[in-house]
C-alpha positions in Angstrom: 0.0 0.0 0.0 1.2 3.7 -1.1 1.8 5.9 2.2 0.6 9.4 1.2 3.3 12.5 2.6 1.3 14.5 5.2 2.1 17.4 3.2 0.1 16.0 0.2 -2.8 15.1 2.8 -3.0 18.4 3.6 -3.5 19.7 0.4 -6.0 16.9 -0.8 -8.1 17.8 2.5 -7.9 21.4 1.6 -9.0 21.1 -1.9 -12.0 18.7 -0.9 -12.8 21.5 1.4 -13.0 23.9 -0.8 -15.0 22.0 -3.6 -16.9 20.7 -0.8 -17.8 23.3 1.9 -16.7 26.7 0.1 -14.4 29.2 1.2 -15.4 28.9 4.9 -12.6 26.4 6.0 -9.9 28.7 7.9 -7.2 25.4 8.3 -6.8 21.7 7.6 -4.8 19.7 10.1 -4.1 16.1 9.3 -2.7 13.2 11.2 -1.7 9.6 10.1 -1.8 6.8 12.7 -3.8 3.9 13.4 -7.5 3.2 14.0 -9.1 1.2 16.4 -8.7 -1.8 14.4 -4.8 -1.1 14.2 -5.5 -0.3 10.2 -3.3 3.1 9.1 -5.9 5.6 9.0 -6.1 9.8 8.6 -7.6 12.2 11.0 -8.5 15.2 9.0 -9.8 18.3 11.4 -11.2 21.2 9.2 -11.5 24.7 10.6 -14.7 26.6 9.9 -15.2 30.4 10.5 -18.4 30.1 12.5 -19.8 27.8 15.0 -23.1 27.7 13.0 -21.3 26.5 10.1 -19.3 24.0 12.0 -23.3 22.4 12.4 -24.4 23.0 9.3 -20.6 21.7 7.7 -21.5 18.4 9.8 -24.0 17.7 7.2 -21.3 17.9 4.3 -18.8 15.7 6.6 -19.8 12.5 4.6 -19.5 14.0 1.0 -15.8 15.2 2.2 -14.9 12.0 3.2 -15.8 10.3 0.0 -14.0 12.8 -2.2 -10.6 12.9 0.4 -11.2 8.6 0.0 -11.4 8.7 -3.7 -8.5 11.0 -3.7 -6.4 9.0 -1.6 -7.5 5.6 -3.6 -6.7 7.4 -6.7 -3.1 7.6 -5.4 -3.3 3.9 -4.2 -3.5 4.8 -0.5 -6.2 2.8 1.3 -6.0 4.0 4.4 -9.2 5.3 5.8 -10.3 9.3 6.3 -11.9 10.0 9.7 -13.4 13.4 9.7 -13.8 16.2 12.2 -15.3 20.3 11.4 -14.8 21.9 14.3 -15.9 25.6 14.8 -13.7 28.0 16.2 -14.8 27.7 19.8 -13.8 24.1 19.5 -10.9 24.0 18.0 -8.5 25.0 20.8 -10.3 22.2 22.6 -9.8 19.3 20.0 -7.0 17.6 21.3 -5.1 14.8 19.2 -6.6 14.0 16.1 -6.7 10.4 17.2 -9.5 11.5 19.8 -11.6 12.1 17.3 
């Protein structure tokens, strides 16, 4: 199996932010480690501007992971996209992305 660079992961989770959910995504953090199956797995955390968008962005949280999976299958990665939009009154709270 092809290991994506986090660098790269950042940028496919930004761009299936933007197609996705607009230009109200502030940041992108990503994180590769294990799920609780020990399978490698990435915990992507997407920045909105407001909290009622961080509710509403919920709702969009299942098209972005299909288009980050597709993405990362394209690339012959098969590790699995967990998913996190987080307003900003939550983000300094988040803790690791493994929490998620």
């Amino acid at each position: 199996m092809v290991q994506v660079s986090e660098q790269s992961l950042k940028e496919i989770g930004e761009t299936a932010a933007r197609e996705i959910m607009g230009a109200g995504v502030e940041e992108v953090e990503v994180k590769a480690s294990l799920d609780h199956a020990g399978e490698p797995a990435y915990f992507f955390t997407f920045l909105v501007e407001q909290e009622g968008e961080a509710r509403r962005a919920a709702l969009k949280r299942a098209r972005l992971g299909r288009k980050i999976r597709d993405d990362l299958l394209s690339l012959g990665d098969e590790a699995y996209p967990f998913i996190r939009v987080l307003g900003r009154d939550d983000w300094g709270k988040r803790g690791t992305p493994q929490s998620a």
